[in-house]
C-alpha positions, 0 to 999 in steps of 0.5 A: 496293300501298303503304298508309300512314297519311294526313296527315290522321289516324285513318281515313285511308290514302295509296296512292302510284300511281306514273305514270312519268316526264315531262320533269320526272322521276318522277311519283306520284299519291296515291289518300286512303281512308276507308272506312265502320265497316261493308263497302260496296260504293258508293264515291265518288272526289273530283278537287280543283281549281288550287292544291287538295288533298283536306283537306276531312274534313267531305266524307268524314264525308258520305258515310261517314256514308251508308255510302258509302266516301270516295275522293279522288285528289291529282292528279300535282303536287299536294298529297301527290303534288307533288315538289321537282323540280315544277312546282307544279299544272302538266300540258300536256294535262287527259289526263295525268291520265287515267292516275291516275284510271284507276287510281284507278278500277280499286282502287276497283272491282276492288281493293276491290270496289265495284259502285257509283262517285260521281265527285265533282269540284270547280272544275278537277276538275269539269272533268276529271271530265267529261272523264274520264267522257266519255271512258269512256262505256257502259263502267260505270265510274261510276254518276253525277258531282257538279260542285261549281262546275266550271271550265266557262269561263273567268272573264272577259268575252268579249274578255278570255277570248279574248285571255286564250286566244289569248295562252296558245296561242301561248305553248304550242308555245315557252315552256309555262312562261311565266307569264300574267296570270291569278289568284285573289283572295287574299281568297278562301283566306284566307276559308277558313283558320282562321288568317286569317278561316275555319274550316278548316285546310289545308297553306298549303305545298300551297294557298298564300294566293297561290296557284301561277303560272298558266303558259301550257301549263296554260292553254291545255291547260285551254281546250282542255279546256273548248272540247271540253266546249263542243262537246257531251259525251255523258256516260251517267249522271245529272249533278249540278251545284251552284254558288252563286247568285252571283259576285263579280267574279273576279280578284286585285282581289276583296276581299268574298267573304262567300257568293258565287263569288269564283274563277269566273262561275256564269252560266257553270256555268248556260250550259254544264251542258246540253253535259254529257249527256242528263241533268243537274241544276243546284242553286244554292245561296243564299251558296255559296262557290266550294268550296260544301261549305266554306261557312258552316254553314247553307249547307253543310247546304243543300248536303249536304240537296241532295246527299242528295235527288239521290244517293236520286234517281239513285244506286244503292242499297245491295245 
């Protein structure tokens, strides 16, 4: 297994998984670590969202704080997993992933030894954490999952959604690669950067203020995705969702973005929690932003507060 130091300095360590080849060539992920001062045995693992990486340090300084050891997982394609000869973000199928993450999952609990696993996903990663955790059900490989803001629908009204998906569809069996009409507000990432009108600093090669090309495959293989979800999942530990309170109207035309939802419709998070499992939370959270760990001070306070209230509540306790 090769460690090396992370991009992200002191503390942090970079694991390259290597996944094989695809129809692009070689494929890695990259599985981020911080452990806490003290050996743990609970452990978190972090999926980021479309045009993400793992960089969100205030994140980690949470759950170490709690003596839980951080874990995050740059996806094949992002990040410090993306490669020259790829296509930025892009996968046909959400169960590409699922190799990485149960590798990931495998150095988590058999390599260094936890007995417990938080599985924490944001956005596009909610989504597939969900997935994912489904997929392995009643085989104890994770003790609880934290949707923070999860792609469970698409951010449109009704006709646009399906229009929007029956497009990519189509476009999927012969152009994958055809570039749809889709997109995020650059109002949003540059709320975020401490170069433009935010407080946070993060590879602009890695999330560009623009962001990536939505390609057709990537959609279709999302809405796939989401419309399993829909159809009911059976997820056997304790859900912890947030959103914020509120969303701005998506798309690249958003231009206020103070203390809302600006990528995605947190009605949606709300309607489509419950298809989850037996037993989920939903917390939202007044002025949250879409990455609601990356809100104003007081918000993100609010939010940890939360976060805390429910891991005593449901996780594991320290042995």
């Amino acid at each position: 297994m090769d460690v090396t130091a992370d991009v992200l300095g002191p503390g942090y360590e970079a694991i390259e998984l290597p996944m094989g080849r695809d129809a692009e060539g070689e494929v890695v992920a990259t599985l981020v670590r911080r452990r806490c001062a003290e050996p743990s045995r609970r452990a978190v693992l972090y999926l980021h969202g479309f045009v993400d990486y793992f960089f969100q340090r205030n994140l980690a300084d949470f759950f170490v704080g709690r003596g839980v050891d951080f874990y995050a997982l740059d996806l094949r394609k992002y990040g410090r997993s993306l490669r020259p000869h790829q296509t930025p973000n892009y996968v046909g199928s959400l169960t590409e992933y699922f190799p990485e993450i149960d590798e990931a999952v495998r150095i988590v609990r058999d390599v260094d030894g936890h007995d417990s696993l938080l599985l924490n996903g944001h956005s596009t990663g909610g989504l597939l954490a969900a997935l994912w955790a489904d997929r392995v059900r009643g085989r104890g490989l994770v003790d609880g999952l934290f949707l923070n803001s999860p792609f469970l629908d698409i951010a449109e009204p009704l006709p646009v959604r399906k229009l929007g998906a029956g497009l990519a569809r189509t476009l999927r069996a012969r152009f994958p690669m055809a570039a749809m009409p889709a997109g995020v507000s650059g109002a949003y990432p540059r709320s975020l950067h401490r170069d433009h009108e935010g407080e946070w600093d993060f590879d602009l090669e890695w999330k560009p203020l623009l962001g990536f090309t939505v390609r057709a495959g990537w959609l279709a293989a999302v809405r796939r995705g989401q419309l399993r979800l829909h159809a009911g999942l059976g997820i056997d530990v304790p859900v912890l969702v947030m959103s914020s309170d509120r969303s701005v109207r998506p798309g690249r035309r958003a231009t206020d973005v103070t203390g809302a939802d600006a990528v995605l419709d947190v009605a949606h998070m709300a309607r489509w929690a419950p298809r989850l499992g037996p037993h989920v939370t939903l917390v939202r959270v007044e002025g949250g932003l879409h990455d609601l760990v990356l809100s104003a001070g007081p918000v993100r306070e609010r939010v940890f507060a939360e976060l805390a209230r429910w891991m005593g509540a449901y996780l594991p306790a320290s042995p």
